[in-house]
C-alpha positions in Angstrom: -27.0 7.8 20.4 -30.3 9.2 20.7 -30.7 12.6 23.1 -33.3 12.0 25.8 -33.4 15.7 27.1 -33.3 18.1 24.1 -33.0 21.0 27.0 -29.9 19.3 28.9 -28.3 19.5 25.3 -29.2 23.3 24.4 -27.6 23.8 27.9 -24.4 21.9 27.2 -24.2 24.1 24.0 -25.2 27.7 26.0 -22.1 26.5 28.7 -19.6 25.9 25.8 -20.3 29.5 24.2 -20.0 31.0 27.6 -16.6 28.9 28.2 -15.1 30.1 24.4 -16.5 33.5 24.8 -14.2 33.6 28.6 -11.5 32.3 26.5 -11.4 35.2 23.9 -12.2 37.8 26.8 -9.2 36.2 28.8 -7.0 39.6 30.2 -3.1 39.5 28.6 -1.0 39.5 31.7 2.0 40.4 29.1 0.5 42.2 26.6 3.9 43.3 25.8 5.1 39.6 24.5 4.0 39.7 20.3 4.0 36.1 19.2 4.2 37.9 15.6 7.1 39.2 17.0 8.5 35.5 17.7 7.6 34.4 14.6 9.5 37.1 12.9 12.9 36.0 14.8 12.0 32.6 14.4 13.3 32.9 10.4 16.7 32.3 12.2 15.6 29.1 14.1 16.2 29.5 17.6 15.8 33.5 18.1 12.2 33.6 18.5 13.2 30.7 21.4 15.6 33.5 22.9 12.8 35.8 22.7 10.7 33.8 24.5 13.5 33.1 27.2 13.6 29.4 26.5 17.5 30.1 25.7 18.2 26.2 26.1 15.9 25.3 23.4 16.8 28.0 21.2 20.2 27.4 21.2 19.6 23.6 20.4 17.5 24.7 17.7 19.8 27.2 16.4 22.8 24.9 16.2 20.5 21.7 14.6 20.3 24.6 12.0 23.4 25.6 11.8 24.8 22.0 11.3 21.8 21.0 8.7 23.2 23.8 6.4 26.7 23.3 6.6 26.1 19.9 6.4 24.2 19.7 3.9 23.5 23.0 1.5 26.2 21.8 -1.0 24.6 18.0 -1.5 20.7 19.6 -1.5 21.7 22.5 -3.9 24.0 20.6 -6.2 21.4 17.5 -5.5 18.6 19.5 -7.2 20.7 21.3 -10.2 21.6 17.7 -11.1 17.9 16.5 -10.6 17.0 18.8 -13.3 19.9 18.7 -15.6 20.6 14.7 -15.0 24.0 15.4 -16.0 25.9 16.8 -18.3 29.3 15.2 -19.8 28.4 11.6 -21.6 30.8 9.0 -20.3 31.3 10.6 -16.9 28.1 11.5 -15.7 25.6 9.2 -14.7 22.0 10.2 -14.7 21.0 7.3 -12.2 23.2 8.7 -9.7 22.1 12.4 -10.6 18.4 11.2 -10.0 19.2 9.2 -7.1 21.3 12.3 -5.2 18.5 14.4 -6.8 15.8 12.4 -5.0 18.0 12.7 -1.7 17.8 16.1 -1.5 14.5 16.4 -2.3 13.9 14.3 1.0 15.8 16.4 3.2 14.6 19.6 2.2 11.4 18.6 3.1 12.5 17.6 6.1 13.8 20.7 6.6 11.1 22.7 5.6 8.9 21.1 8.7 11.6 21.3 10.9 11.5 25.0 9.8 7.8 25.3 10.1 7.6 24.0 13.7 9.8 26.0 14.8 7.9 29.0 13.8 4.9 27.8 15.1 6.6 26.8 18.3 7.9 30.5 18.9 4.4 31.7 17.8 3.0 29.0 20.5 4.8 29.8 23.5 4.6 33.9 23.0 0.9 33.4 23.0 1.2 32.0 25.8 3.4 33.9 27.8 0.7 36.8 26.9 -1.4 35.2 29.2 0.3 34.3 31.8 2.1 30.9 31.1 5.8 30.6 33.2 8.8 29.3 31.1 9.6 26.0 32.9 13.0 25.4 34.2 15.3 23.5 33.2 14.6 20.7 34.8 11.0 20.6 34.0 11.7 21.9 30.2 13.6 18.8 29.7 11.0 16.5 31.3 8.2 18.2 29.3 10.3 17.8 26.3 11.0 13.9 26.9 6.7 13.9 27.6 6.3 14.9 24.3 8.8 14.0 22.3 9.0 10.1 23.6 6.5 8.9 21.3 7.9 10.4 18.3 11.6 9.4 19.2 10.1 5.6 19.1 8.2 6.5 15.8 10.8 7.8 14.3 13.5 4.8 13.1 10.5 3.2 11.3 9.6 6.7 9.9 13.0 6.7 8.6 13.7 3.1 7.4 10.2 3.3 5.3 11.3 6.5 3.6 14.3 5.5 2.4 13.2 1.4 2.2 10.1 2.1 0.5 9.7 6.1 -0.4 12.8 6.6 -2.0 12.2 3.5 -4.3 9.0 4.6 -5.7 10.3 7.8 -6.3 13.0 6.5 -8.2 10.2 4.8 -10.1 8.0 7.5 -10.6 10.8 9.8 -12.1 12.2 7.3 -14.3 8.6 7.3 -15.9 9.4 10.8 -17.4 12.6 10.0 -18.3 13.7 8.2 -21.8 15.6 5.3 -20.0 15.6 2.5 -21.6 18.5 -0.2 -23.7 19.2 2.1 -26.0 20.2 5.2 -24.3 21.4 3.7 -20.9 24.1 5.5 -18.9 26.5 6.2 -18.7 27.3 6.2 -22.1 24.3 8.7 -22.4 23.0 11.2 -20.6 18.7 11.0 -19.5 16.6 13.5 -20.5 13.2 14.4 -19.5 10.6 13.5 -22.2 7.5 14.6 -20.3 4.5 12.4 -20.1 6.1 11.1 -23.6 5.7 7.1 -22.4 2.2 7.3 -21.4 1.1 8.4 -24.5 3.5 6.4 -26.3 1.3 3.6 -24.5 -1.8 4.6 -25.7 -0.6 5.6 -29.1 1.9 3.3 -30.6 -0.5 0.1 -31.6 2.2 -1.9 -30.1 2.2 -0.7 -27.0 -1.4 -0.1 -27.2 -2.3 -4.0 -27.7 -0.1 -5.2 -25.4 -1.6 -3.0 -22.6 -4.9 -3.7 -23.4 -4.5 -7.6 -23.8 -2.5 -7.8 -20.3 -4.6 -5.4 -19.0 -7.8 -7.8 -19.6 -6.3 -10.6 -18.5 -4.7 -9.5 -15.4 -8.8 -8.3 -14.5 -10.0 -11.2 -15.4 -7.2 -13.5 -13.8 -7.7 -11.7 -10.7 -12.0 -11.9 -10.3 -11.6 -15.4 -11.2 -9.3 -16.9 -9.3 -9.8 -15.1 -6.2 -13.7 -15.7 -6.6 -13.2 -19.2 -7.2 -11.0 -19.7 -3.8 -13.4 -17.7 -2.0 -16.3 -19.5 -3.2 -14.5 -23.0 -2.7 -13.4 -21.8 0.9 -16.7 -21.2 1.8 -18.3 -24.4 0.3 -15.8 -26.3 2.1 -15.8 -24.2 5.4 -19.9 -24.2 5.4 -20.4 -28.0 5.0 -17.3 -29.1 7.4 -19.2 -26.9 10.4 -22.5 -28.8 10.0 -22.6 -30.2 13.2 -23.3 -33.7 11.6 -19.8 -34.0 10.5 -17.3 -36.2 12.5 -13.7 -35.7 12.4 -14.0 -32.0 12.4 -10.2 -31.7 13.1 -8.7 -34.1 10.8 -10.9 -32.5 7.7 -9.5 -29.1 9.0 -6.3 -29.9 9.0 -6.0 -31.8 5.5 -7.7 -28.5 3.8 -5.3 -26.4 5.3 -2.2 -28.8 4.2 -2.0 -26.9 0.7 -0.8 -23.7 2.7 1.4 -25.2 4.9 3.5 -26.2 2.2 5.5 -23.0 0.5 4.0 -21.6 -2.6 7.0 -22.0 -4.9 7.5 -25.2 -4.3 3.7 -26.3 -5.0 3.9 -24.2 -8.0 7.1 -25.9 -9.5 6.1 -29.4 -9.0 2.3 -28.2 -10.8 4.5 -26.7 -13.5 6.0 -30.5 -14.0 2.8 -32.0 -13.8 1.5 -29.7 -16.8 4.4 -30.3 -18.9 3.1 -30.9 -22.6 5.5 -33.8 -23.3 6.1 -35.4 -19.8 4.3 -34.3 -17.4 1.6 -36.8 -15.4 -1.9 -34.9 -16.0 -1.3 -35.4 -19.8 0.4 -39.3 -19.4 -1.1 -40.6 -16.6 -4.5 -39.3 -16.7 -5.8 -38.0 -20.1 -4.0 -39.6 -22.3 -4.7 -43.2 -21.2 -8.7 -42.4 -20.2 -9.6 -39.9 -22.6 -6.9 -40.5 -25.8 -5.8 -36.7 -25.7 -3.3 -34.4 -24.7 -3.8 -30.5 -24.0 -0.8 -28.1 -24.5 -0.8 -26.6 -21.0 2.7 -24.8 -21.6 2.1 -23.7 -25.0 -1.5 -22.8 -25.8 -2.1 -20.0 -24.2 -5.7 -20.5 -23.0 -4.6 -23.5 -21.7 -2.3 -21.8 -19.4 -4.1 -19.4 -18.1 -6.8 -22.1 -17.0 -3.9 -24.2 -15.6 -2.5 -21.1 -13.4 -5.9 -20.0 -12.2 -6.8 -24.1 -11.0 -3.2 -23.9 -9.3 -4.4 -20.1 -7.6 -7.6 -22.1 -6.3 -5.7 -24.5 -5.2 -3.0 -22.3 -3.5 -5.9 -19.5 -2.2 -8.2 -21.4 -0.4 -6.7 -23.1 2.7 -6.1 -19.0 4.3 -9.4 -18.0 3.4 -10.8 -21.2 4.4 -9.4 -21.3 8.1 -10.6 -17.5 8.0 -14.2 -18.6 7.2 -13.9 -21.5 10.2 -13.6 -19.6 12.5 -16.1 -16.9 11.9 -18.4 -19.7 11.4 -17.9 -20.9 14.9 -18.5 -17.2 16.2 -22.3 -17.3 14.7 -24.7 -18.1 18.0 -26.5 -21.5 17.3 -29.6 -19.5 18.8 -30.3 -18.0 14.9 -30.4 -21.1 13.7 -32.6 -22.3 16.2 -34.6 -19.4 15.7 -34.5 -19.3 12.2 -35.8 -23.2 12.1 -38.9 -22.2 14.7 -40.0 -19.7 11.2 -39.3 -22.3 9.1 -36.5 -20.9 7.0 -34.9 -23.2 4.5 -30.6 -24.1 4.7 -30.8 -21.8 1.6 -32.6 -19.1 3.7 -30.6 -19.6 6.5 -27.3 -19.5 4.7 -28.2 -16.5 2.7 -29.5 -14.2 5.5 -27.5 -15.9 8.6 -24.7 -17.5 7.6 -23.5 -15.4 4.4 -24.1 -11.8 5.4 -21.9 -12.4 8.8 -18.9 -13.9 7.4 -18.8 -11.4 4.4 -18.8 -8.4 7.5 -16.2 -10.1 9.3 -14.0 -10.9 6.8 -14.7 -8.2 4.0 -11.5 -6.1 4.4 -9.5 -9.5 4.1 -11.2 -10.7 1.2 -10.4 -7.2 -0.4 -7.0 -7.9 0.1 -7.0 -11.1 -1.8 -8.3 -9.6 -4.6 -5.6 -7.3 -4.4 -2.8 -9.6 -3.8 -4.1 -12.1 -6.9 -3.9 -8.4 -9.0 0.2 -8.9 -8.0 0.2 -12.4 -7.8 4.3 -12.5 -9.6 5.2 -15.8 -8.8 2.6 -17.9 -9.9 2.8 -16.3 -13.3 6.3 -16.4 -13.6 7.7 -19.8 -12.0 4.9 -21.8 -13.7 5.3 -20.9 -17.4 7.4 -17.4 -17.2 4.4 -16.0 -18.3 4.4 -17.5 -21.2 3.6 -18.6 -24.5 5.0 -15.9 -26.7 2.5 -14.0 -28.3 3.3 -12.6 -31.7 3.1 -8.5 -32.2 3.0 -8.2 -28.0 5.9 -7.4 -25.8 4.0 -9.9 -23.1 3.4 -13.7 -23.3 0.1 -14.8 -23.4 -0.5 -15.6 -19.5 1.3 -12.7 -18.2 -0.1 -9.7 -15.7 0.7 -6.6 -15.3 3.1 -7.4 -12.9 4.9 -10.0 -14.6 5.1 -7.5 -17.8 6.9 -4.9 -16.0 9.2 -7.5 -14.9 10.2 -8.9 -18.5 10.4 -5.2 -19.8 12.4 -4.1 -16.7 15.4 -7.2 -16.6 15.1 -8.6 -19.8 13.8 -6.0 -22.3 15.7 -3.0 -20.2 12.9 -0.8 -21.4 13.3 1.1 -18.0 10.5 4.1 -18.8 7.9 2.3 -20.1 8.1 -0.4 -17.0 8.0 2.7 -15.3 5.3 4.0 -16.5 3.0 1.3 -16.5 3.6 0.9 -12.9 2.4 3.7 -12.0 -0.7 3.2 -13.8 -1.0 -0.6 -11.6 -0.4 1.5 -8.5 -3.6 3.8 -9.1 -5.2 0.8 -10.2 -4.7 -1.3 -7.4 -5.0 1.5 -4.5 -7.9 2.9 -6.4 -9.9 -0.4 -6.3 -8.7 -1.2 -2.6 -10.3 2.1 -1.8 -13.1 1.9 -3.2 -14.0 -1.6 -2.1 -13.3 -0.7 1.1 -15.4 2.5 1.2 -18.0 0.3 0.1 -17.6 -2.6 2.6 -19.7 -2.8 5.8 -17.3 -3.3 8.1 -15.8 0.2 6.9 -19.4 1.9 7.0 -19.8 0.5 10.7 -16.6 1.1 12.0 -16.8 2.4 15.6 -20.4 2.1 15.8 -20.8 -0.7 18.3 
């Protein structure tokens, strides 16, 4: 927003100086009340409350304290002596559980230590600003400023708590288990976990087993991902571009048989496609190339093969959501720029590249981002068409598996519980990584809040 008056500004600025200044030079009606003091008794929770004569609270606090550590000193302290030691006696202990109770009470000392920092800062709060005058409400009105305040965070705070232990705790787990040497061979509780460091990561990078397999999937989980997901864009907005030119009829019944492909579950489409590119008996080999062309491609067992299979099934699968996304930011484009676009005597190409394209990539740019990044996880399709198959020989991963799927065969069929670890870590970083950066990057981030 431009400034019209550069003196009406210079004058808002002189008025807040004068306004902070006032609120330095305000006079301490009890200059007797230290908030350092407060925070001082506040290392017992509750006492710099006292001190501040909000008895009520303090005693709440002081007995939410009192109950935390009885309750739970003994599981956090023996929680954390296990998380380091993972057990002890083979046969008896189990590291899992160690790591799990471990993880547990790393989770609710945190907790505590806000709960702890609050309260200090509440003591140090209030004394301030009893210093300058503030009344301690009554009871009455401390409990209805207390419901004020705390109302929103009482209906945050289920959901806070379900997604740390739903989703936190599990990715913990995950990420310890990464420095960790569990795998088949020294699974509890026959053995006891040790800590190896950042041991798997390098055995990644280092062991040419490892290394090849990481690089192959690797490659083809990028290259899976750009090309499907471009493809299903590019196909949506083909099909969404020509179906809105106002000379087609039967708008609503073209609509409606694109969009068929995503009414039906995903599973199921990808099942009956995994019959229909069966080497030996499936239809596209019988029924189509081998009677008009006199050949027959190895979809299951070539791996090239596959992977071109599994990204024509993606298209297939991908483009009825972004196509009904693309409709109807098509219909939102005024008819006026066309209009004015064909007074200058712009081309369709012209007026699709600098009308049509640029608007629908703005409003749908954060979306489309998300494609990309669901295709980079995109389990099923890999798995419930070929299992990610062929085998390769001298990889861990068949030849049409992701990342995704890997950690999947070296987690519940290999058992190689570190590694899968591991390497899912290094998908996380990848996958938030380019969702950050894309977004960063995107328009409709740049521009957010500027209308």
């Amino acid at each position: 927003m431009l400034i019209s008056n550069p003196d009406s500004f210079n004058d808002q600025e002189d008025t807040f100086m004068a306004a902070k200044k006032e609120q330095d030079n305000r006079v301490l009606v009890n200059p007797k009340h230290n908030p350092k003091t407060a925070a001082l008794l506040s290392i017992i929770p509750g006492f710099g409350q006292a001190y501040n004569k909000r008895f009520i609270k303090g005693a709440a606090l002081f007995i939410l304290f009192a109950a935390f550590v009885i309750a739970a000193i003994d599981f956090i302290t023996t929680g954390l002596q296990g998380l380091v030691t993972l057990g002890e006696v083979p046969r008896e202990d189990d590291s899992r559980v160690f790591l799990s109770n471990g993880i547990l009470a790393l989770i609710l000392s945190t907790f505590f230590l806000a709960f702890y920092t609050l309260n200090i800062q509440d003591a140090f709060k209030d004394a301030k600003r009893i210093q300058l005058g503030w009344k301690v409400p009554n009871i009455s009105e401390g409990f209805k400023n207390a419901w004020d305040t705390s109302f929103p965070y009482l209906l945050v705070g289920p959901g806070l708590i379900l997604l740390i232990f739903v989703v936190i705790f599990p990715l913990l787990f995950m990420v310890f288990l990464a420095f960790t040497n569990y795998n088949l061979y020294n699974a509890p509780p026959r053995n006891i976990l040790e800590w190896v460091g950042f041991e798997n990561f390098v055995n990644l990078f280092a062991i040419s087993e490892w290394r090849n397999t990481f690089i192959n999937v690797l490659s083809w989980t990028l290259i899976w991902t750009f090309v499907a997901t471009t493809l299903q864009i590019a196909l949506a907005l083909f099909l969404a571009t020509i179906v809105n030119d106002p000379r087609i009829k039967f708008k609503k019944l073209i609509r409606t048989v694109f969009i068929l492909p995503w009414a039906v579950p995903a599973f199921t489409t990808i099942i009956i496609f995994s019959a229909l590119f069966n080497d030996n008996f499936g239809a596209i080999n019988t029924a189509i190339l081998q009677p008009i062309f006199g050949m027959s491609i190895p979809w299951l067992t070539d791996a090239l093969w596959t992977r071109i299979a599994i990204i024509m099934i993606q298209v297939w699968l991908g483009f009825p959501f972004v196509y009904a996304l693309f409709t109807g930011v098509l219909q939102s484009i005024s008819a006026d720029w066309y209009e004015a676009a064909d007074i200058d005597g712009a081309s369709r190409w012209q007026k699709f590249q600098n009308i049509t394209f640029p608007h629908v990539m703005f409003a749908t740019a954060p979306l489309l981002i998300m494609q990309y990044s669901f295709n980079f996880n995109n389990f099923n399709i890999i798995y419930l068409f070929n299992q990610g198959g062929p085998a390769v020989r001298g990889q861990t991963a068949g030849g049409s598996d992701i990342l995704i799927s890997w950690i999947y065969g070296l987690t519940f069929e290999n058992q190689q519980f570190n590694m899968a670890a591991a390497i899912s870590i290094i998908l996380g970083l990848l996958v938030a990584g380019f969702a950050f950066f894309q977004f960063r990057r995107s328009r409709s981030f740049k521009e957010e809040g500027t209308f």
